[in-house]
C-alpha positions, 0 to 999 in steps of 0.5 A, a space after each residue: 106168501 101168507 097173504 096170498 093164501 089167505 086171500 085165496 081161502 077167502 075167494 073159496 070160502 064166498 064162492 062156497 057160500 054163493 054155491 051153496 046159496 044159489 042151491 038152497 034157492 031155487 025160486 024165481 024173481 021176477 025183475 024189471 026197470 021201473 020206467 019200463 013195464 017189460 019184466 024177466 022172470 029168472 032163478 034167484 040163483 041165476 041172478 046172485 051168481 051174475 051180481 057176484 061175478 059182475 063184483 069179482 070182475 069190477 074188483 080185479 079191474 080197479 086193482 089194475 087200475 090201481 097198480 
């Protein structure tokens, strides 16, 4: 039971800072593959709220896995 409040305060508390991070940072990237001369240009926010959830999901996935 203890575990998995602490684990759900903890999953609030990142989404919390990745919220408020993506708010304070509102400027564009500018981002391209090196072999590649195409770029994209999208919101700083746009691109740590898709690392973020790229990671949450790469998580539950191995903790499938590992079950």
């Amino acid at each position: 039971m203890l575990k998995s409040f602490i684990s759900k305060f903890v999953f609030l508390f990142f989404c919390t800072i990745v919220i408020l991070f993506s708010l304070a940072n509102p400027d564009y990237v500018s981002l391209g593959i090196w072999p590649l001369e195409r770029r994209v240009d999208m919101p700083l926010y746009f691109m740590v709220i898709i690392v973020f959830t790229i990671g949450f999901l790469l998580g539950n996935i191995f903790r499938l896995l590992k079950k």
